[in-house]
C-alpha positions as CSV (number, residue, x, y, z in Angstrom):
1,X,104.6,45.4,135.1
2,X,102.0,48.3,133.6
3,X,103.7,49.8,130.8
4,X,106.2,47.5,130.3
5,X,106.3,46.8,125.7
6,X,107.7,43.7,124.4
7,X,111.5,44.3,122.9
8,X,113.9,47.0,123.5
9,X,113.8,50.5,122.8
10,X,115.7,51.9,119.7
11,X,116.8,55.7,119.0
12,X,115.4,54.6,115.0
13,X,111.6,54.0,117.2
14,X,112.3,57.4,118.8
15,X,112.1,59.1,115.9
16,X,115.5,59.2,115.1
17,X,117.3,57.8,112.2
18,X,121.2,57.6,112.3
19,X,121.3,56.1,109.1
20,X,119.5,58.7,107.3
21,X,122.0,60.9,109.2
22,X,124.8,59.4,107.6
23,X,123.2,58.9,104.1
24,X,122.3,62.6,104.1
25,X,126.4,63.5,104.6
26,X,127.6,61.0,102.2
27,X,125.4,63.3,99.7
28,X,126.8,66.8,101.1
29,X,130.5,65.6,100.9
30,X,131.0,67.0,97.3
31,X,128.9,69.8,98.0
32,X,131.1,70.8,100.8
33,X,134.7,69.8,99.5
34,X,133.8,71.8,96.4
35,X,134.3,75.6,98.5
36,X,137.4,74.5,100.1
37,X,140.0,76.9,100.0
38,X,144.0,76.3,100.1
39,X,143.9,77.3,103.9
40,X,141.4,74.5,104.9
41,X,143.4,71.5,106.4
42,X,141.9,68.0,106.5
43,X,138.4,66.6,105.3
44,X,135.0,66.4,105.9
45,X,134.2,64.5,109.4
46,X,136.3,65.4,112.0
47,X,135.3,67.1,115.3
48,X,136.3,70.6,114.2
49,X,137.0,72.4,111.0
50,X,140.8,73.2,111.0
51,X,141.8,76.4,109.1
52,X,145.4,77.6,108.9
53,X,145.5,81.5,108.8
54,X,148.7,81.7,106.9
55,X,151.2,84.6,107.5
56,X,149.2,86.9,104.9
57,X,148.5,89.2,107.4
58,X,150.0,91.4,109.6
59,X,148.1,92.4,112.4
60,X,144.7,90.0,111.7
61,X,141.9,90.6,114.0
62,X,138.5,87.7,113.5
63,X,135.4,88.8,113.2
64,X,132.4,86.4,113.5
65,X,128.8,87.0,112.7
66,X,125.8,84.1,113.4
67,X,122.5,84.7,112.0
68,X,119.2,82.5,110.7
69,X,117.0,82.6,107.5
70,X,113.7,83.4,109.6
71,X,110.5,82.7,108.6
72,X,111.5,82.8,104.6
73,X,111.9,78.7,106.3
74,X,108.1,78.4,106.0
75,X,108.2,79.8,103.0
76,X,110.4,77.1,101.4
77,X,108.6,74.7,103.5
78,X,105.3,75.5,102.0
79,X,106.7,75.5,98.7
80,X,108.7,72.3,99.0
81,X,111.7,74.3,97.5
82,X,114.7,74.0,99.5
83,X,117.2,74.7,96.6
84,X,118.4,78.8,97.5
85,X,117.5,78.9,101.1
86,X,121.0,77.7,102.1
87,X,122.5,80.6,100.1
88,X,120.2,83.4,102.3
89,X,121.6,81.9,104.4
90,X,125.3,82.7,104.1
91,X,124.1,86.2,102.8
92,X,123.1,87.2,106.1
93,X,126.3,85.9,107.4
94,X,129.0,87.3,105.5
95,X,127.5,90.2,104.5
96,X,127.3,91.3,108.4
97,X,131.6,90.3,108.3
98,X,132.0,92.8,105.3
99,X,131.0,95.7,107.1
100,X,133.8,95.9,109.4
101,X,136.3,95.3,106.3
102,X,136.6,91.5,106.8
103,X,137.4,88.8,104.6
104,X,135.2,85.8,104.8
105,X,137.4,83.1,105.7
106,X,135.1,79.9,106.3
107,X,131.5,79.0,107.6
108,X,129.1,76.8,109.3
109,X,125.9,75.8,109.1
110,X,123.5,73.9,111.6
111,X,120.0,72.2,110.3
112,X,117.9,71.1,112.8
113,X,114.8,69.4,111.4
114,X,111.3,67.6,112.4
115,X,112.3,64.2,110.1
116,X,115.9,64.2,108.7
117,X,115.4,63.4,104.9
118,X,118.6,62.8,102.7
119,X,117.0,64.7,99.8
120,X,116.1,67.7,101.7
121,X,119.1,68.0,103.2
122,X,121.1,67.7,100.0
123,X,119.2,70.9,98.7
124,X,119.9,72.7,101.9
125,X,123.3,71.9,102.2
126,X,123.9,73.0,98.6
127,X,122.1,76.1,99.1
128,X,124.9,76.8,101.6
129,X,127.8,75.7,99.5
130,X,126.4,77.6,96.5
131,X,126.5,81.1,98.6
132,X,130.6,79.8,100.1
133,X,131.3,79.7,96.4
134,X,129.8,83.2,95.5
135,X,131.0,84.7,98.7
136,X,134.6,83.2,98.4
137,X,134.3,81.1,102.2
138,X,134.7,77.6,102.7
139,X,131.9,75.5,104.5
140,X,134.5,73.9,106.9
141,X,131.7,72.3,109.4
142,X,127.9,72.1,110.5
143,X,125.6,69.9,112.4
144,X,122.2,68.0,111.5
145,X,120.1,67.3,114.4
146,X,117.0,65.4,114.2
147,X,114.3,66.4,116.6
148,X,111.0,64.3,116.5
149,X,108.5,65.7,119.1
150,X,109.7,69.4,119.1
151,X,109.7,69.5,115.1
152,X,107.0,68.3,112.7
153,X,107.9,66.2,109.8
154,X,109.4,68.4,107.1
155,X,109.6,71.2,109.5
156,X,113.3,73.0,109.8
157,X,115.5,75.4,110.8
158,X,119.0,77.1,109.3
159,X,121.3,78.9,111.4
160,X,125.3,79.7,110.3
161,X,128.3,80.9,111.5
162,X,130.8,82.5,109.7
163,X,134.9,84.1,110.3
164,X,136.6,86.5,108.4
165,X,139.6,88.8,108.9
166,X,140.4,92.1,108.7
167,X,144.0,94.0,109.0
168,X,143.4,95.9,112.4
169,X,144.6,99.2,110.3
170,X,142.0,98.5,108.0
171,X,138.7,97.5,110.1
172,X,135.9,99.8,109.1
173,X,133.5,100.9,112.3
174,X,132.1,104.2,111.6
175,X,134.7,106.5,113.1
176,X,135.6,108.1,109.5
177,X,132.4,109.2,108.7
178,X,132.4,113.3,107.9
179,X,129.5,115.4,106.7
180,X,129.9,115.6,103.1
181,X,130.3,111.7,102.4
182,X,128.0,110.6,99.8
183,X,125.7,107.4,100.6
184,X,125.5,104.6,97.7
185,X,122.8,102.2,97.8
186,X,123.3,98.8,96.9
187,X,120.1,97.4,95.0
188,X,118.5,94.5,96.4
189,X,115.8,92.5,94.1
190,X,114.0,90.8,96.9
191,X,112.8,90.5,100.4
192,X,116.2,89.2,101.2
193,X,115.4,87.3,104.9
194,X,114.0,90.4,106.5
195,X,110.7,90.6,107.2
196,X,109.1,87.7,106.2
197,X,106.6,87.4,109.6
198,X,104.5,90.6,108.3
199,X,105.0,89.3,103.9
200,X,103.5,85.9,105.2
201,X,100.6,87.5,107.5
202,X,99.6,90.3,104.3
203,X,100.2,87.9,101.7
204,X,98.3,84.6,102.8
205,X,96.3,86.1,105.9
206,X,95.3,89.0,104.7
207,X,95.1,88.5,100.9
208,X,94.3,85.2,100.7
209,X,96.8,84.5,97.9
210,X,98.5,80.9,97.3
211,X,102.4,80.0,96.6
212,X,101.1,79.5,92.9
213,X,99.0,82.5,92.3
214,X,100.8,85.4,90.6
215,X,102.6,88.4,92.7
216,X,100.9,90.8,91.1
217,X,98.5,91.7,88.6
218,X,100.8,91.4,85.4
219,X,101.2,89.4,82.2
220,X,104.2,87.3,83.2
221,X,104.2,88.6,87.0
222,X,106.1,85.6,88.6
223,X,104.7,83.3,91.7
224,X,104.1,84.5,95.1
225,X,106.5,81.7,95.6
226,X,108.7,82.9,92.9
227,X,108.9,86.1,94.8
228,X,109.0,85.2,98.0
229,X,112.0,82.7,97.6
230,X,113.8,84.9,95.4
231,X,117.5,84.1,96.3
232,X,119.1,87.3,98.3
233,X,122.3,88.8,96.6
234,X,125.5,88.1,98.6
235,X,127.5,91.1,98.4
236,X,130.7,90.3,100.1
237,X,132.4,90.3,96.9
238,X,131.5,93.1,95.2
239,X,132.0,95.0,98.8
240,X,135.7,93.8,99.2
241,X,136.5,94.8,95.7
242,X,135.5,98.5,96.3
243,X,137.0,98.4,99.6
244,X,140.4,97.5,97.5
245,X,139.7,100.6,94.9
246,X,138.5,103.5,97.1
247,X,138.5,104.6,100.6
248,X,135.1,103.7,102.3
249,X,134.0,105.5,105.9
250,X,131.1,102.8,106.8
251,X,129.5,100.1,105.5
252,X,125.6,98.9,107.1
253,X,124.0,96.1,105.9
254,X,120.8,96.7,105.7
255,X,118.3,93.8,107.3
256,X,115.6,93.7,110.2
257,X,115.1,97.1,111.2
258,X,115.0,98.7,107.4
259,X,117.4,101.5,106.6
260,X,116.9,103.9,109.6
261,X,117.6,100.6,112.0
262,X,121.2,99.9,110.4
263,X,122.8,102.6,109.0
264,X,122.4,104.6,112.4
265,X,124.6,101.8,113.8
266,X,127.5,102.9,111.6
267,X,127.1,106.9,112.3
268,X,129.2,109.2,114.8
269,X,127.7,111.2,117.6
270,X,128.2,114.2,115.5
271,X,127.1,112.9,112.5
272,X,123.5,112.4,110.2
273,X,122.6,110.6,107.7
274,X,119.8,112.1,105.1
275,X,118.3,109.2,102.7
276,X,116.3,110.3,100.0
277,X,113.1,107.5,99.6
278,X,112.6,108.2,95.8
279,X,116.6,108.4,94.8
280,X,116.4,104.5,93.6
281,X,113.6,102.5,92.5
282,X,111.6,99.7,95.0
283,X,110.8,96.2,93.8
284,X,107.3,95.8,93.0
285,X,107.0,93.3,95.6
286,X,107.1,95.8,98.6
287,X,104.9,97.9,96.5
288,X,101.9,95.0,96.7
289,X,102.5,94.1,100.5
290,X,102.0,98.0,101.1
291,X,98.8,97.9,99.3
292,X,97.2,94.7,100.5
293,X,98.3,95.0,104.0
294,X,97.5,99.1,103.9
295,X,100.8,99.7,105.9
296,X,102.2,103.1,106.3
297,X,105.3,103.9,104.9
298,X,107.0,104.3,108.3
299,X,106.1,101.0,109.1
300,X,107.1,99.7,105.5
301,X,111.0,101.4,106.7
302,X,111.1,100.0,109.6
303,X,110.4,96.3,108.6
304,X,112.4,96.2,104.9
305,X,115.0,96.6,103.2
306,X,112.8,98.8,100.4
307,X,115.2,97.6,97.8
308,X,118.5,98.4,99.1
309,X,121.1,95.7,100.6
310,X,123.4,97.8,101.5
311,X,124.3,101.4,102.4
312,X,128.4,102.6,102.0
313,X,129.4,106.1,102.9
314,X,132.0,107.1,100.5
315,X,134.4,110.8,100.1
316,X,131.9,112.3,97.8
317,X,135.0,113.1,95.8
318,X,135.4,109.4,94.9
319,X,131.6,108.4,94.5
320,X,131.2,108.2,90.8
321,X,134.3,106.2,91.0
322,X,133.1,104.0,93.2
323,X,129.3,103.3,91.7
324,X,131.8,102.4,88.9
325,X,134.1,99.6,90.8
326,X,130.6,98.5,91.5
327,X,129.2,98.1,88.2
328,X,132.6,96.0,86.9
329,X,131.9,93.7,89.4
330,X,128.0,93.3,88.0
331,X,126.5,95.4,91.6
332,X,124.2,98.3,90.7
333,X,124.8,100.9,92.9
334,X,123.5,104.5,93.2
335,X,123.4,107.8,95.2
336,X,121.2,107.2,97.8
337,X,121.8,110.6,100.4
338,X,124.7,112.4,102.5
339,X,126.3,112.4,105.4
340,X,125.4,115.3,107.8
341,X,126.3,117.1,110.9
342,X,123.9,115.6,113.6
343,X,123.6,113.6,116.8
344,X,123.7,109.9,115.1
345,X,120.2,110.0,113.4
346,X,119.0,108.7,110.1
347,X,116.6,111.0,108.3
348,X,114.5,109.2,105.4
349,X,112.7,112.2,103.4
């Protein structure tokens, strides 16, 4: 019959390698066990992660948050470097859960990829349990999905899940915000995720630069790769430890959308907030992508982070103290603006 071939069809001639698959979780297994926390039950390889709450908590209320690592992928893909990817990763995960309060509890990760390759996986994989260690989650679960035909070889994507929990008495929304709060800025190094799409079309399109030339124009400026895959800071910890020293009114995480499309998420009707664009100073980075791409510094707020992580609206009464429970935990920190009486705006001046 037309079309008929000679011996039977295999899932390994599809594309598909199961045993690759199961080499590449015999390498995660340490990698994993190693953020386990005392409430995880079982091990690696069941159908679902078990996770015993505990009686710690009174009232407990589970907050979830799912997010991806973006384009920054094709970044690492580009630059075969797949070692700090994982950790974005759980940045833009449980830093999303700290904002209501929460508690990271436990996480999971799913890689879908063109060609499943033990050694890439590894490094992604460790990624993820490098940022579960710094955020204090365990990595209880995840999924590896090989997809010839949709995917290229060496092609991938990294999406996570993450729980935590917050006392309902002590879940943070917005609703304490009062005109005369102080705003502290959280620094942030790096790109984070955020924005990549527009870095990637200046940098390379527009520029013409490659992964190995330097960032910028100085004696020991590092890589564009360098800079681009520069690891985002997972501030969960440092968050939950001021939340534990002084009373915080709102917490916004600041990702896609800049500063004027997060903090206005976490600001009463009757409320503004004023940020002041010179009160901290801006990675270099966003500097060059300004220049080279000639964007305007609306567009530049709207797209990143401009060196902040994180905005926390704090009594103004306790902000000094709390740029100090900041520094203890090694997070820079400054006054950034004020709350305001308004309609639920964000004013950048």
């Amino acid at each position: 019959m037309t079309g008929e071939v000679s011996g039977g069809a295999t899932y390994a001639a599809a594309g598909v390698s199961i045993d690759a698959g199961e080499a590449a979780v015999d390498r995660i297994k340490s990698q994993v066990r190693s953020t386990f926390r005392p409430e995880v039950l079982g091990d690696i390889g069941g159908f679902g992660g078990l996770f015993a709450l505990g009686n710690r908590f009174r009232d407990p209320v589970l907050v979830s948050t799912t997010d991806g690592v973006g384009t920054k992928a094709m970044v690492a893909t580009a630059a075969g470097s797949f070692e700090t990817i994982g950790l974005d990763l759980v940045a833009m995960c449980v830093d999303d859960l700290v904002c209501q309060g929460a508690e990271p509890l436990f996480f999971l990760d799913y890689v879908s990829i063109g060609k499943l390759d033990p050694d890439h996986v590894s490094q992604l994989v460790a990624g993820v349990a490098e940022g579960c260690r710094q955020a204090g989650c365990a990595l209880i679960g995840g999924e590896m999905a090989e997809h010839p035909g949709a995917m290229e070889p060496g092609e991938f994507d990294l999406v996570g899940f993450a729980v935590g929990v917050v006392e309902r008495s002590e879940i943070i929304d917005g609703t304490r915000v009062t005109p005369g709060d102080v705003l502290l800025g959280l620094a942030s190094p790096g790109l984070r995720s955020n924005g990549y799409s527009l870095a990637r079309h200046v940098i390379f399109e527009r520029a013409g630069l490659a992964l190995s030339d330097p960032a910028w124009d100085e004696p020991g400026a590092p890589t564009v790769a360098e800079e681009l895959l520069r690891p985002s800071v997972i501030y969960a910890p440092a968050i939950r430890a001021l939340c534990g020293e002084v009373e915080v009114h709102s917490i916004a995480h600041i990702t896609g959308g800049g500063i004027g499309g997060n903090l206005n998420r976490v600001l009463s009707s009757s409320t503004d907030a004023t940020v002041e664009r010179g009160s901290w100073e801006s990675p270099r980075i966003f500097g060059e992508i300004q220049r080279l791409g000639g964007i305007s510094d609306d567009e530049m707020a709207k797209v990143f982070n401009l060196g902040i992580g994180m905005i926390v609206a704090v009594p103004g009464a306790v902000a000094q103290r709390a740029i100090e429970v900041l520094a203890a935990v090694g997070q820079k920190a400054s006054v950034v603006g004020e709350i305001v009486e308004g309609s639920g705006l964000v004013h950048l001046r």
